[in-house]
Structure formats: C-alpha cells, structure tokens
C-alpha positions in Angstrom: 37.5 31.8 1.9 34.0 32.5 2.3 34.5 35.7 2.6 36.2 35.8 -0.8 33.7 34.5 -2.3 30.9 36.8 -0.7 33.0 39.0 -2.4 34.0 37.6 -6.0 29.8 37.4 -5.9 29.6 40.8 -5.3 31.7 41.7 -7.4 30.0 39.6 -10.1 27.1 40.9 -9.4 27.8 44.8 -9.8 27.9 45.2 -13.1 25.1 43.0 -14.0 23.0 45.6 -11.5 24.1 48.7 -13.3 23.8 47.8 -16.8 19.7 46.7 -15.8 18.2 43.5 -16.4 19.3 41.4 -19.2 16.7 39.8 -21.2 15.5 36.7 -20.4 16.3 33.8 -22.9 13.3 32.5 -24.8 12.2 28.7 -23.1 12.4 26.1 -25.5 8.9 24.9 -26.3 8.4 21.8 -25.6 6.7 19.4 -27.3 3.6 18.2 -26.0 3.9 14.7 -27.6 7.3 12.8 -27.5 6.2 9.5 -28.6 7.8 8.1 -31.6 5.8 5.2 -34.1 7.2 2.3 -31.6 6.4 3.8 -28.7 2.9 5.2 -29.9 2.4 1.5 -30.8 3.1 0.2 -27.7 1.0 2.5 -25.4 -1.7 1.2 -27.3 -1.0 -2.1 -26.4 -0.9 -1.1 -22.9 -4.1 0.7 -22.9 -6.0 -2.4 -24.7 -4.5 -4.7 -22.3 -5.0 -2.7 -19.3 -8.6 -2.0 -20.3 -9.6 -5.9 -21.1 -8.1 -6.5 -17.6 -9.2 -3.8 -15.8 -11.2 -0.6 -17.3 -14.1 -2.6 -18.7 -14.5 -4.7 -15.5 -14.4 -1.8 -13.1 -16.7 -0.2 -15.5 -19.1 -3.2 -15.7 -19.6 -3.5 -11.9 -20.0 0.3 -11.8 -22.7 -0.2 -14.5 -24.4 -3.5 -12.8 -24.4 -1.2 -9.2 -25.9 1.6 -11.2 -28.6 0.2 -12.2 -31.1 1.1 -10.1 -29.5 4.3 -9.2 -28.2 6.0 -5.7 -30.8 4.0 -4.0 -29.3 1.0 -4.4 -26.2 2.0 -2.4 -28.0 3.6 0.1 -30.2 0.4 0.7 -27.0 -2.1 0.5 -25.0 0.4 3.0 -28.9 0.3 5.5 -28.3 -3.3 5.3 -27.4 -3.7 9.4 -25.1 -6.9 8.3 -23.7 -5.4 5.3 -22.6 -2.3 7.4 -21.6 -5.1 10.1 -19.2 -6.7 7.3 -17.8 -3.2 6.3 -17.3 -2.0 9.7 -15.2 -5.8 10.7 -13.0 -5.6 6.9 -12.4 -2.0 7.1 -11.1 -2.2 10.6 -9.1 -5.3 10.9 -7.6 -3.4 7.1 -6.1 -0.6 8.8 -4.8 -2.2 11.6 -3.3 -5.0 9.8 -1.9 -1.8 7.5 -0.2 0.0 11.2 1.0 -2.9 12.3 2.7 -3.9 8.8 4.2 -0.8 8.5 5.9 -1.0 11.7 7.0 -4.7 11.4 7.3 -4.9 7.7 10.1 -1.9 8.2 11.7 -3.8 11.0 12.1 -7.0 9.6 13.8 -5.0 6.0 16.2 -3.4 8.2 17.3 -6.2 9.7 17.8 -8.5 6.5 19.5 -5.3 4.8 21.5 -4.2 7.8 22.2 -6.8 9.7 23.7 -10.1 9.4 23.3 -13.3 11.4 22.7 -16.9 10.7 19.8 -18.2 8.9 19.1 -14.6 7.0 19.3 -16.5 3.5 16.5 -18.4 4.8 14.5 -15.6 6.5 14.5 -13.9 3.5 13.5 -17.0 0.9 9.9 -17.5 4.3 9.0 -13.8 3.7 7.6 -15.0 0.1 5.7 -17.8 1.5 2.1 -15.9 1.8 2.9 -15.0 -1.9 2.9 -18.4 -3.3 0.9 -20.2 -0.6 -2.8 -20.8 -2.0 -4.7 -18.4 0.9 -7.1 -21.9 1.4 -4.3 -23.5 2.3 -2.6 -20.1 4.6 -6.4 -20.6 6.1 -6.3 -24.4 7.0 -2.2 -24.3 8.4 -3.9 -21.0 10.6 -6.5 -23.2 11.5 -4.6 -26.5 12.5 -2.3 -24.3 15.1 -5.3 -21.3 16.3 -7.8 -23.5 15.7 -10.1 -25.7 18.5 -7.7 -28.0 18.4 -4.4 -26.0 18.8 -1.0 -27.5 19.7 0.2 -23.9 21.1 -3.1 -23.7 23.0 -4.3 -20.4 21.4 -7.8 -20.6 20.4 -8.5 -17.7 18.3 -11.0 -19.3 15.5 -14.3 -18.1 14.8 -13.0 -14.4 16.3 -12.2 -10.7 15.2 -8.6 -11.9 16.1 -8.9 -14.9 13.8 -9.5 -12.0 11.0 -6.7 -10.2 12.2 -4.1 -13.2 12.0 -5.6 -14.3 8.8 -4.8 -10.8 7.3 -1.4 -10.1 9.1 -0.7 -13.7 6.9 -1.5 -12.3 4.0 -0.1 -8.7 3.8 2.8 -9.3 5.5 5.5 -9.4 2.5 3.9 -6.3 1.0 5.5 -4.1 3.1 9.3 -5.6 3.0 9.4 -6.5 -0.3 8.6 -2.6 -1.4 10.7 -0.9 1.3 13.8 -3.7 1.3 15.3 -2.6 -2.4 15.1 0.8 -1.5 16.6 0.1 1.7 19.7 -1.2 0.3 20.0 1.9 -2.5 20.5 4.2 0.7 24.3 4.8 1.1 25.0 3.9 5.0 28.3 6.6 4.3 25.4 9.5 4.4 24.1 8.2 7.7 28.0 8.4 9.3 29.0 11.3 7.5 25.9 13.0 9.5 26.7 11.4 12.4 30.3 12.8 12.5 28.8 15.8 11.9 26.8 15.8 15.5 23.6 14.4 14.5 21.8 12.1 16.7 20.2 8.8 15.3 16.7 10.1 15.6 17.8 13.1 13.4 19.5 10.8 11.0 16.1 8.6 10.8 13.7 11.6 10.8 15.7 13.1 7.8 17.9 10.6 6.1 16.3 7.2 6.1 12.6 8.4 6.5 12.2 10.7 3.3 13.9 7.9 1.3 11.8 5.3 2.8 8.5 7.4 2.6 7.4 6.6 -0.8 8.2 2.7 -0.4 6.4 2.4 2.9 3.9 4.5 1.7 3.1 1.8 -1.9 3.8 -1.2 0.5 0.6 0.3 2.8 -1.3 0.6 0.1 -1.0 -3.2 -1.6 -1.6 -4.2 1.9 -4.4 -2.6 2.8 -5.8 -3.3 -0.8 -5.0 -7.0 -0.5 -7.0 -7.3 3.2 -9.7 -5.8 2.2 -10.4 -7.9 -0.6 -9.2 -11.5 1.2 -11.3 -14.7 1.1 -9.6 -17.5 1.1 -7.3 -17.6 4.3 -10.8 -16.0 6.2 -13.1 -18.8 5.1 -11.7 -21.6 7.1 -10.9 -19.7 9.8 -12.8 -16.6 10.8 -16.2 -18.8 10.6 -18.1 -16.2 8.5 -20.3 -15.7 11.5 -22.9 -12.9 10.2 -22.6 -9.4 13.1 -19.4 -11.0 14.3 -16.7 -12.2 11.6 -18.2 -11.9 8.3 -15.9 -10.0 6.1 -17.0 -8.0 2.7 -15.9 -10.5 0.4 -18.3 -13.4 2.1 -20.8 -10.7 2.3 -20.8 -10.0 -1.7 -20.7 -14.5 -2.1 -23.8 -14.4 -0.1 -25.7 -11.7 -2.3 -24.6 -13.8 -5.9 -25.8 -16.8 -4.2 -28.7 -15.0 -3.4 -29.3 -13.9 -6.9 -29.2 -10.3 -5.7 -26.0 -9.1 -8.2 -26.6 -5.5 -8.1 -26.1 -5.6 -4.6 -22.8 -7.5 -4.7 -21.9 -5.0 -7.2 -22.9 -1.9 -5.5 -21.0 -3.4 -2.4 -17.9 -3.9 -4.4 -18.2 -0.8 -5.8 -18.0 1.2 -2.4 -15.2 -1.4 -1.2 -13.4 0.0 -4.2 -13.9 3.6 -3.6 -12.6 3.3 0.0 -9.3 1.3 -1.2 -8.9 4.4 -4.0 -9.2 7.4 -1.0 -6.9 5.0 1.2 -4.2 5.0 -1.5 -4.8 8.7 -2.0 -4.2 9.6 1.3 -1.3 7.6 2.1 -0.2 9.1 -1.6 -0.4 12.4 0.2 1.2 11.8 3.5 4.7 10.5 2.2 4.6 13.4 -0.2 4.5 15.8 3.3 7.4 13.7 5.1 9.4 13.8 2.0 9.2 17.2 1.8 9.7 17.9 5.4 12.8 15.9 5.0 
C-alpha cells in the first residue's frame, strides 16, 4: 500500500511538473486590528486596571530609585549587608524553585495518577499555604523547628530556617499549575507508545515532558517570584540576623524605617529585575524541551 501511494503521488505530481509552476494564490490580508466596540471597551478596562495596580507602582519605585541616578544602585548593591541579604534571598529562591519542581511534579502525579486513601484530603492540605496568613505559617514553623521543638529539630535563627519557611510558602505553586494539565494528558497516548516498544523514560522524555514543560515552567516562576518577595513566615522564624539570615524584604523594612526610601526602592527595583530575567529564562527553557519533544 505504500507503495501505491508513492505512486498515486507521483503520479499526481507529473503533470503539475510539466505544465511549470502554478501561481501562487494571493494571502488574505489580514487585518491588523480585530477588536470590535465591546471588546475595544473592555481592553481599556484592563489596561486602566492593570495600570492602577501595577504600571504606575512599578513605575513609581523605578522613579523614587532613580532619583539620584546609577549611583544610587551601585551604592545600595556596595552595601556589604545589602549584598549579604541578596546573596541569602536569591539563593534559598532557587533552591526552594529545584526542589519544588521536583516534588511539586511528584506529588501532581500521584493525586492525578494514583489512587489511595486519604487523596481527597491530600489534595484539599496542598492549599493550606494559600490561605494560611504567612505570620501564622511562621509561628506553626516555629512551635515545631523552633528552640523548643517537639520533633527535636532546631533549625531557627538558620539558612535552613529560610529554606523551610520558603519550601512553606511555594509549595502549592508548582502542583496547582502542573496538576490540570496533568489530567488533560490522555494516558491512551502513553500505552499506545508503549505497545509500540517505547520505554518509560522515552515516553516521559517525549510524551509527558513537552506537555508538562510549559506548566512546570509558570509553576517555577510564581515560586521563585513568591520566595523572593516573602516576609511574613521569615520574620518569626529566620531571626533576621544581619550577614546571616536577613532576607531582602527585612533588608528594604530596615531602610523605610531608616528613612532612607530611595534605597528601599532601588533595592526593590533590582529584586524586580532578577525575578523578570528568572521568568525569562525559565520562559526560554520549556520552549527548547517542547520543541525537542
């Protein structure tokens, strides 16, 4: 049969050689603005809302930062415990981001493809660090890592008390962006594949992971965006200990308490543009493994 068709193309294809090109048909133009009345309206809408929320803020701390120029960056980023604060947020960010990734995948798998007792209720905890005031995710951390912990891990006042306080946080991120997408994957793809010969790491590396890509890829992104701006679950339980567990967002406190706003700014600023070239990058890499896949 293939054969026949190899030679039905052929065939097809003869004719169309000898009698030369045929023209190309003309592309429909079109039109550089779709928008009808409504839908013109309502972009507007978006664009005022979205600029009272956001635009004009971003653009007043860019302005407040600005004010004395370059130099005020560069003498914010010279600051030894600024740089301190950066290095510690920064850090504990992307790790917390890995090690999401890894265990915010596993856990969707398993409450999409597995089934077992108590999922219902798994599923329903996940949310908790969404509607748990992060004071209050900082004092339950505290009662069981604090001095006085039941399990006998004492990780207050440490790096690893900014890690935990952060894994809190960030955790949902990743499983609530990859689990819908998760379940959109037809598991007859998988085991049509598999009859086929395929191994399970082939099916994974190009299946599952190009569909899972882009959702891993937004669910890195919130979380790294949300660590690097936590306060609340870090205040109680990191000790804000300047050189040693003082995170950006206690840093840019202490410079509004200090009256010194152009420096909270220009520090906010910077924290901004590294969450901006995370998201790009991460933007970038699941575009590669989708099309790899």
């Amino acid at each position: 049969m293939t054969s026949a068709l190899a030679g039905v193309t052929t065939e097809a294809a003869g004719p169309a050689s000898q009698e030369g090109r045929r023209p190309r048909r003309a592309r429909r133009a079109t039109p550089k603005n779709t928008l009808t009345r409504g839908a013109a309206l309502g972009l507007g809408i978006t664009m005022v809302w979205f600029s009272v929320l956001v635009l004009i803020p971003l653009a007043a701390i860019v302005a407040t930062a600005s004010e004395n120029g370059w130099s005020q960056y560069v003498d914010t980023l010279q600051n030894p415990q600024t740089w301190a604060a950066i290095k510690l947020t920064v850090g504990q960010a992307l790790l917390v981001t890995a090690v999401n990734v890894v265990m915010g995948t596993m856990i969707a798998w398993v409450l999409v493809r597995d089934r077992f007792p108590g999922k219902a209720i798994l599923d329903v905890i996940i949310d908790v660090p969404f509607a748990l005031p992060t004071i209050v995710a900082g004092l339950v951390l505290l009662a069981l890592y604090g001095p006085e912990s039941p399990i006998g891990v004492h990780w207050a006042n440490t790096e690893r008390a900014v890690f935990l306080a952060l894994a809190f946080v960030t955790l949902p991120f990743v499983v609530r962006t990859v689990q819908p997408v998760l379940e959109e994957i037809d598991a007859d793809v998988e085991e049509a594949a598999a009859s086929l010969g395929a191994s399970r790491t082939t099916i994974v590396r190009r299946i599952v992971l190009p569909s899972l890509t882009p959702a891993i890829a937004a669910g890195a992104a919130l979380s790294f965006a949300r660590a690097i701006s936590e306060y609340g679950s870090l205040v109680l339980l990191s000790g804000n200990l300047p050189f040693q567990t003082e995170v950006v967002s206690v840093r840019v406190l202490s410079f509004i308490e200090n009256g010194s706003t152009a420096s909270a700014a220009a520090l906010a600023t910077i924290m901004l543009a590294v969450a901006l070239l995370v998201i790009v990058v991460l933007d970038i890499v699941q575009r590669r493994v989708s099309r790899r896949g």
